[in-house]
C-alpha positions as CSV (number, residue, x, y, z in Angstrom):
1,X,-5.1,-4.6,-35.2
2,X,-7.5,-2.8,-33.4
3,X,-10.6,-3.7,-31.0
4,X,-12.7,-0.3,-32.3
5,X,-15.4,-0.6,-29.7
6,X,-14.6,2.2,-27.5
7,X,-14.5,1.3,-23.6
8,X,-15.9,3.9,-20.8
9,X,-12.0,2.8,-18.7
10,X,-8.7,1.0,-19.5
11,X,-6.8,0.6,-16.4
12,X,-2.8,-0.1,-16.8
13,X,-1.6,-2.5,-14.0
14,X,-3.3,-5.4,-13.1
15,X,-1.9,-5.9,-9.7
16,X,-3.8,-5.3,-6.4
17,X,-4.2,-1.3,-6.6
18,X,-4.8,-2.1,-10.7
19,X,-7.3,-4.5,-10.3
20,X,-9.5,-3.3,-7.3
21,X,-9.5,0.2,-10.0
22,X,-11.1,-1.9,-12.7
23,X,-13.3,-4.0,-10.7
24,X,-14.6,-0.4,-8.9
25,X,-15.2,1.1,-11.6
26,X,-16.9,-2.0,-13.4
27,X,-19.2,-1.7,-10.1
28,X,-19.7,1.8,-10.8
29,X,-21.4,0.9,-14.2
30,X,-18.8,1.3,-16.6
31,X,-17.2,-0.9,-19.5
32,X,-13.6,-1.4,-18.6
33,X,-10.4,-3.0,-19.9
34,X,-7.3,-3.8,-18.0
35,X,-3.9,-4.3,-19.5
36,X,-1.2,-5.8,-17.4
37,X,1.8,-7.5,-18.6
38,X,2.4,-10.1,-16.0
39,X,0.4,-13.2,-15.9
40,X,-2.3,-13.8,-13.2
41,X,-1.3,-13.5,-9.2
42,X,-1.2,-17.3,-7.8
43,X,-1.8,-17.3,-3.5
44,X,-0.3,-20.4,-2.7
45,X,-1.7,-21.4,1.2
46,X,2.2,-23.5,1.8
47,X,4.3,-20.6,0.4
48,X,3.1,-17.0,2.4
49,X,4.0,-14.7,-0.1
50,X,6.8,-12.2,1.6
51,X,5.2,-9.2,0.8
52,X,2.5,-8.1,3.0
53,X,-0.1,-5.4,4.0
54,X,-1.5,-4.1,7.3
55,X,-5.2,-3.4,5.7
56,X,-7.1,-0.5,7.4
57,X,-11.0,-0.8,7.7
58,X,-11.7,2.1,5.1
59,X,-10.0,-0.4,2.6
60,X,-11.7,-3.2,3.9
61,X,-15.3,-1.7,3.8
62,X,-14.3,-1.2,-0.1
63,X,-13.5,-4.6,-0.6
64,X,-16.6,-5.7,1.1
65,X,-18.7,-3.3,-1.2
66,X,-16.6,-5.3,-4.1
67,X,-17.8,-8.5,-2.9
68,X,-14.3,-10.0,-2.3
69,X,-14.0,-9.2,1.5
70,X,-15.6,-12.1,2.6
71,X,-13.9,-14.7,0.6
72,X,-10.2,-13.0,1.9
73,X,-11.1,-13.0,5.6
74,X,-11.9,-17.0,4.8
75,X,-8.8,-17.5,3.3
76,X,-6.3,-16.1,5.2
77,X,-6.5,-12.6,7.1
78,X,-4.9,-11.9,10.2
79,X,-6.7,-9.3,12.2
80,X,-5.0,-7.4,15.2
81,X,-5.9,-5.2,18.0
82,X,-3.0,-3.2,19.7
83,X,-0.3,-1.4,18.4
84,X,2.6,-0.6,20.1
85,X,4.9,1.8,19.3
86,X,8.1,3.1,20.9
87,X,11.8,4.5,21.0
88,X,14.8,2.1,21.3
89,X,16.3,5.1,23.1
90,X,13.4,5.3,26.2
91,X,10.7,7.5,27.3
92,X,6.7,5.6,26.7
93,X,5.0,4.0,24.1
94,X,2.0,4.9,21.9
95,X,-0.5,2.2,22.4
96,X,-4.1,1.9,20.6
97,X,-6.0,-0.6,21.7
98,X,-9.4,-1.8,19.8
99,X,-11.4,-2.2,22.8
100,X,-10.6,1.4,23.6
101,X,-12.0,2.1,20.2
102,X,-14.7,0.5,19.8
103,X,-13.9,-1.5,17.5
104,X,-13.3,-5.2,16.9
105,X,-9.8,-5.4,15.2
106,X,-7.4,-2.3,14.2
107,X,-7.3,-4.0,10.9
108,X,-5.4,-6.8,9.3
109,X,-2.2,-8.5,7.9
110,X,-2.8,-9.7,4.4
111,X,-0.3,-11.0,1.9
112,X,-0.1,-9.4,-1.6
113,X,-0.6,-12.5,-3.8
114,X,-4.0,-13.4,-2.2
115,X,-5.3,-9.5,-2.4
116,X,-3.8,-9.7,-6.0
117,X,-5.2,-12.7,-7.0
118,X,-9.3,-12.5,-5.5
119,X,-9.3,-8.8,-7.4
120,X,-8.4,-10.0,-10.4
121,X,-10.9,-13.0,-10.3
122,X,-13.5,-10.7,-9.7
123,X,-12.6,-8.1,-12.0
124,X,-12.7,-10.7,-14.7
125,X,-16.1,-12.0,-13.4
126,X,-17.4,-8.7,-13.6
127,X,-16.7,-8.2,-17.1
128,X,-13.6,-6.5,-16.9
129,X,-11.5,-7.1,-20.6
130,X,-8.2,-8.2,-19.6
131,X,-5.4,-7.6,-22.5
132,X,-2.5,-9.6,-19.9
133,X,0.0,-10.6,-21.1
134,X,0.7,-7.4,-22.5
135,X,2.7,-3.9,-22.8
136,X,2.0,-0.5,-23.6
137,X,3.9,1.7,-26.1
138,X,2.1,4.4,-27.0
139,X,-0.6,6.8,-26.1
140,X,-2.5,9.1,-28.2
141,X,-4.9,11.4,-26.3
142,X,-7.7,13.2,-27.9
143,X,-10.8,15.6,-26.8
144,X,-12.8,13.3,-25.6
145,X,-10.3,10.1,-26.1
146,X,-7.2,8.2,-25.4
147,X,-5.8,5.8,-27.5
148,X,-3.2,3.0,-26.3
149,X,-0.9,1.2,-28.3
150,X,-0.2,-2.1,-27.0
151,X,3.7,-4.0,-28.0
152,X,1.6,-6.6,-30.4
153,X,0.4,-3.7,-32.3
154,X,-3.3,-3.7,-31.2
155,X,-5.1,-0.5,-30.3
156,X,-7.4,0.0,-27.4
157,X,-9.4,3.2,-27.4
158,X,-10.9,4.4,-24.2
159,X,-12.8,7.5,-22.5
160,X,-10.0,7.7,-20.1
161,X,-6.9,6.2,-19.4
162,X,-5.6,4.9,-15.6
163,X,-1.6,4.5,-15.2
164,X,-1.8,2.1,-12.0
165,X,1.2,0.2,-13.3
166,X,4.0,0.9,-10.2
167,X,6.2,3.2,-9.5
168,X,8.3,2.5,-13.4
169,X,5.1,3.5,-14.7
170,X,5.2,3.3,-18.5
171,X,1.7,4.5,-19.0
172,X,2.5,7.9,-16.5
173,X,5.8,8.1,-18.7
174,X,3.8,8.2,-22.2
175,X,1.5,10.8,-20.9
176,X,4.4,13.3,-19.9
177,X,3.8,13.2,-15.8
178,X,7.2,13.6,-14.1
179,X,8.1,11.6,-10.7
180,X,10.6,13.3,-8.9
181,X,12.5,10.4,-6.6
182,X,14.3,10.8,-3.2
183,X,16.3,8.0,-2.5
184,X,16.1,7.6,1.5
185,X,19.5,5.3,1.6
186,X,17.8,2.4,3.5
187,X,16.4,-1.0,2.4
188,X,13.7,-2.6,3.9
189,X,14.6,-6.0,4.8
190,X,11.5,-8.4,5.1
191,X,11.1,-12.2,6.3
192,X,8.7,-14.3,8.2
193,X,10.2,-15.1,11.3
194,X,8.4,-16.9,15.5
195,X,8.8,-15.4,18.4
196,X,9.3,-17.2,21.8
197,X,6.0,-15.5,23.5
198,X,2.9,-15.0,21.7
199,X,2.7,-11.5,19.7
200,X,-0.9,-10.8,21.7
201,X,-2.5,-10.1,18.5
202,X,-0.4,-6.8,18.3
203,X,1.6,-4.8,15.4
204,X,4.3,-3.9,17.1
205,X,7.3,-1.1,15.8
206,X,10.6,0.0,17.9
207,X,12.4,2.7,16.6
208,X,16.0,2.9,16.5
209,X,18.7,4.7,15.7
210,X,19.0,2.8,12.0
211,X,15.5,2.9,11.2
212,X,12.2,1.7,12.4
213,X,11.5,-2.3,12.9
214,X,8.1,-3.7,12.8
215,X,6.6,-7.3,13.8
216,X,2.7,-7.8,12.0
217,X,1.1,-10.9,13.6
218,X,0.4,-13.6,10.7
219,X,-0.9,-16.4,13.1
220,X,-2.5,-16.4,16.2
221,X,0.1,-17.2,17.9
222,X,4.0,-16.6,17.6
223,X,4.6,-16.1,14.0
224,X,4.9,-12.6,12.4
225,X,6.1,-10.8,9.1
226,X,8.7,-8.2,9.9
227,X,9.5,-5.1,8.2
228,X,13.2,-3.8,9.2
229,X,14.5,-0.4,7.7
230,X,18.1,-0.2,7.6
231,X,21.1,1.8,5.7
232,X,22.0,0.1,2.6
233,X,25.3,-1.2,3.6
234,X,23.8,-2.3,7.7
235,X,20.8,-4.1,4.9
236,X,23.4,-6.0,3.2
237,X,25.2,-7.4,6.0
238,X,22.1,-8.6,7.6
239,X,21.1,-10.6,4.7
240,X,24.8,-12.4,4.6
241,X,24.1,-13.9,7.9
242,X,23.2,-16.7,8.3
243,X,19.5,-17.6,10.6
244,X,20.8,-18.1,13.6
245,X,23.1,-14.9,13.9
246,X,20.0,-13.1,12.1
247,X,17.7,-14.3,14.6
248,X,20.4,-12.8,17.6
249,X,20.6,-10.0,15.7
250,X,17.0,-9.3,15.6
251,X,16.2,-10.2,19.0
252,X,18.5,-8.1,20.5
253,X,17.1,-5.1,17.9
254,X,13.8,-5.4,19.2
255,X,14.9,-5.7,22.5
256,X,13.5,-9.0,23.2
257,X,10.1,-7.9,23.6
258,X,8.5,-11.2,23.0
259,X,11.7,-12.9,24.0
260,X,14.0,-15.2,21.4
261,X,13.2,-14.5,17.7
262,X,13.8,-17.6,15.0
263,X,13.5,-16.9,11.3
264,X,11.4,-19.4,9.5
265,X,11.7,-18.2,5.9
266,X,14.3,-16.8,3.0
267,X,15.0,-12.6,3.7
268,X,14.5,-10.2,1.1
269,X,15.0,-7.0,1.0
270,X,13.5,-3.9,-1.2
271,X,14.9,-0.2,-1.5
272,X,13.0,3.0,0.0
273,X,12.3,5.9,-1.2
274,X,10.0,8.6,-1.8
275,X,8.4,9.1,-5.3
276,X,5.3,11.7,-5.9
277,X,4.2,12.6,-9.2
278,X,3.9,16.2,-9.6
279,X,0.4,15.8,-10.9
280,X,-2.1,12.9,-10.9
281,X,-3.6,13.7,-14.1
282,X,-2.9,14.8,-17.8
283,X,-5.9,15.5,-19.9
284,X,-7.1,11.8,-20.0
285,X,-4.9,10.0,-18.2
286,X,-5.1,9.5,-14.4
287,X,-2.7,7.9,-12.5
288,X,-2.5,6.3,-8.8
289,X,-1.2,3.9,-6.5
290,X,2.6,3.4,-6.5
291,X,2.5,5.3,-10.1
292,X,1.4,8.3,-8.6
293,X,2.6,8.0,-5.0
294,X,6.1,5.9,-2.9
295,X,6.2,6.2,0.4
296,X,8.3,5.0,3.8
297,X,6.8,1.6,4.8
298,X,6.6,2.7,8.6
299,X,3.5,3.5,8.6
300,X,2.1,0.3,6.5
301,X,-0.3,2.7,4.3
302,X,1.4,2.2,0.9
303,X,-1.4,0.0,-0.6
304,X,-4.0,1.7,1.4
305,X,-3.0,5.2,0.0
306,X,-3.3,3.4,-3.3
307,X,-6.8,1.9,-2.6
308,X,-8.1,5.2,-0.9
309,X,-7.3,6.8,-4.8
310,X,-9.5,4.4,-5.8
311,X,-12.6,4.4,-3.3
312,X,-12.6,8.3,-4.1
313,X,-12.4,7.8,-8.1
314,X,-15.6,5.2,-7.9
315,X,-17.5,8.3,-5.4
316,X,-16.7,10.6,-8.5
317,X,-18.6,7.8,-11.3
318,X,-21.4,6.9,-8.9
319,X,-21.8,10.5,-8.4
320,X,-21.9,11.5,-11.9
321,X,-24.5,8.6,-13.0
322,X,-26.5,9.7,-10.3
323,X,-26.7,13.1,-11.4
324,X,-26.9,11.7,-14.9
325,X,-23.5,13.4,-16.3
326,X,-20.7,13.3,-17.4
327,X,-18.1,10.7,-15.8
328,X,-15.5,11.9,-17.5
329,X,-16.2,15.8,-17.6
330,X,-12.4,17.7,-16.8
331,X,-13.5,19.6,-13.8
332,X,-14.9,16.0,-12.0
333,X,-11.6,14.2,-13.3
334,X,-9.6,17.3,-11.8
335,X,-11.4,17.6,-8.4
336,X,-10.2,14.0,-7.9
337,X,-6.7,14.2,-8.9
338,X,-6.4,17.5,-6.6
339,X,-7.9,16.1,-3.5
340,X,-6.0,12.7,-3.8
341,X,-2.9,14.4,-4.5
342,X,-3.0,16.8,-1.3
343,X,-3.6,13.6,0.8
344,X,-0.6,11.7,-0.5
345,X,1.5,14.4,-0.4
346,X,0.6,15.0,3.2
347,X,0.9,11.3,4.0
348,X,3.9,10.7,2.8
349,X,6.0,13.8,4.0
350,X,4.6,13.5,7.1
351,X,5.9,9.9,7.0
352,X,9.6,11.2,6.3
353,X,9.8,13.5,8.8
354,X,8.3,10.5,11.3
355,X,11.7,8.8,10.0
356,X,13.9,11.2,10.2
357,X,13.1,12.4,14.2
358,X,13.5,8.8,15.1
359,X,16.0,7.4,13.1
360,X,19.1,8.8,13.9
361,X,20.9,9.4,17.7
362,X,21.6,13.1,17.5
363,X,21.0,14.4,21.0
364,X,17.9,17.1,21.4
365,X,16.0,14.3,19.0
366,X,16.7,11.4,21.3
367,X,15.7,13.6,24.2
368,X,12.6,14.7,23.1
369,X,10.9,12.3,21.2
370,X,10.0,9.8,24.0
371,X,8.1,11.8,25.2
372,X,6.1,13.1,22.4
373,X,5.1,9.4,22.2
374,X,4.4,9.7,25.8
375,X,2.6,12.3,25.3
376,X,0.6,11.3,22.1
377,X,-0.4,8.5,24.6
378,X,-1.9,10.4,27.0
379,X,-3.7,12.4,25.4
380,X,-6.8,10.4,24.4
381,X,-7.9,13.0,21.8
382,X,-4.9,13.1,19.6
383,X,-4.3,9.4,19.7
384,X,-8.1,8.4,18.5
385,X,-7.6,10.8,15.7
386,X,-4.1,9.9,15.0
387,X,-5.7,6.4,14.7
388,X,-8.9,7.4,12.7
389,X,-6.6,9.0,9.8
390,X,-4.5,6.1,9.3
391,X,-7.6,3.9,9.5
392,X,-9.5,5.9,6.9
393,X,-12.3,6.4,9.1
């Protein structure tokens, strides 16, 4: 079988990165299909979904020009306005504060299925075609054309193809893109858990010797998501205990900074590790989010990386139909892939090395970096722009 009209876009990977690519480019003014071979996201208010983002303003001021902000700040979006930062070992802390930047929140806490699930009702609304549930198994690229191959034996033929389907990415596989992976050794161990003292609407993260630990406020009061990086083996034994060892456990590893800590939900855990494709496109097919780019959770800008490929792919359509060109001319579709690229490969070694300094006791490390947080603090300058690049602004 074969649909022969041919589409301006088919995205690959319908989930929050997938679908906010399909539903920006719809916006842009072009005729897009999306193929995803799960079945629709379901938020469910009684059952948070464990997986969660800390959503920077760029990203939000993209969802707003979407039309889906609104309806997720009704729903359920936790904004905050400190974060604290600091070394288990001593020395200060790094500490933004939203007052102190003019702004009214740093950004938000947002579980995965609600983002998942208000993109991909829009994205449908807006005329997006959705092939789901279904699987890609082939790609033939042309000149000026891709054609995919879907398991049921349909064809979909587009002007360009967009692998946003995770970091197994079938769609980057087909089109020849290779994504070397570092395996960091450490799981990231995630649950929702209430603190005795209010978290004072802040994201907080201690490092330790074992890997960084952060609290993101889901209430406004006492409850929070946590995100724990551990070695595999430290991982595993901390999801054999049961809650109330856990909740010792994690008290005393964030040094009881909002006093006793009770798990209220099931633990997961998820492994880490850094993944860049050497390039973000091949001929026709683009490819970005987790396909293109895994990093270290630390710094909480795994989705927004993703998103930020996206804002900057819409700027290149808009641009082009203003101009009245091509969207899809090579040098357009290359300047994009370049710049994005050089960001997440910045980004996500510079989150490594963040790791690495902090997470382990060796001695001139544990001397020095205290300080530098200390230091970071003080200087007014470095921390607003340290802030301003991981808020997109």
């Amino acid at each position: 079988m074969s649909r022969r009209m041919q589409r301006d876009a088919v995205v690959v990977g319908g989930g929050v990165v997938g679908a906010a690519c399909a539903l920006a480019l719809a916006d842009a003014g072009l005729q897009v299909a999306l193929v995803e071979a799960g079945t629709p996201a379901r938020w469910s208010r009684e059952q948070p979904d464990l997986r969660v983002f800390a959503f920077a303003p760029d990203n939000a001021a993209l969802l707003e020009s979407l039309g889906v902000w609104k309806d997720i700040l009704a729903t359920r979006a936790q904004p905050y306005r400190h974060m604290r930062v600091w070394d288990a070992a001593g020395g200060g802390e790094l500490h933004f504060d939203a007052d102190t930047l003019a702004r009214r929140e740093l950004g938000w806490i947002i579980e995965h299925d609600l983002l998942a699930e208000r993109l991909q009702t829009a994205a449908n609304r807006a005329g997006v075609e959705y092939f789901q549930p279904a699987s890609v198994n082939g790609l033939e690229q042309r000149d000026d054309s891709v054609r995919l191959t879907l398991e049921s034996g349909e064809t979909i033929d587009a002007r360009i193809a967009i692998a946003a389907d995770g970091a197994n990415s079938t769609l980057r596989s087909l089109a020849g893109i290779e994504a070397p992976t570092h395996d960091y050794g450490q799981r990231g161990v995630v649950a929702y858990v209430e603190t005795e003292e209010p978290h004072q609407l802040t994201a907080w993260q201690r490092f330790l010797p074992s890997g960084p630990l952060a609290f993101l406020p889901v209430d406004a009061e006492c409850r929070s998501s946590i995100v724990w990086s551990l070695p595999d083996v430290e991982a595993e034994r901390i999801l054999a205990l049961d809650d109330e060892a856990f909740g010792v456990e994690l008290t005393n590893a964030f040094g009881a900074r909002l006093g006793a800590v009770r798990p209220v939900s099931r633990r997961v855990a998820f492994p880490l590790r850094r993944q860049l494709a050497k390039t973000q496109i091949e001929r026709r097919v683009l490819v970005l989010g987790d396909a293109a780019h895994v990093v270290h959770p630390l710094a909480g800008q795994g989705v927004n990386l993703g998103l930020r490929d996206v804002a900057a792919l819409r700027d290149e359509m808009r641009e082009a139909k203003r101009l009245g060109r091509d969207f899809d001319a090579p040098h357009r579709l290359q300047r994009w892939a370049r710049a994005r690229r050089s960001d997440n490969v910045v980004s996500s070694y510079a989150f490594e090395t963040i790791n690495r300094v902090y997470s382990n006791d060796a001695l001139l490390p544990t001397m020095l970096r205290g300080h530098a947080l200390t230091a970071a603090n003080a200087l007014v300058p470095l921390r607003n722009a340290l802030w301003r690049h991981a808020a997109g602004t």
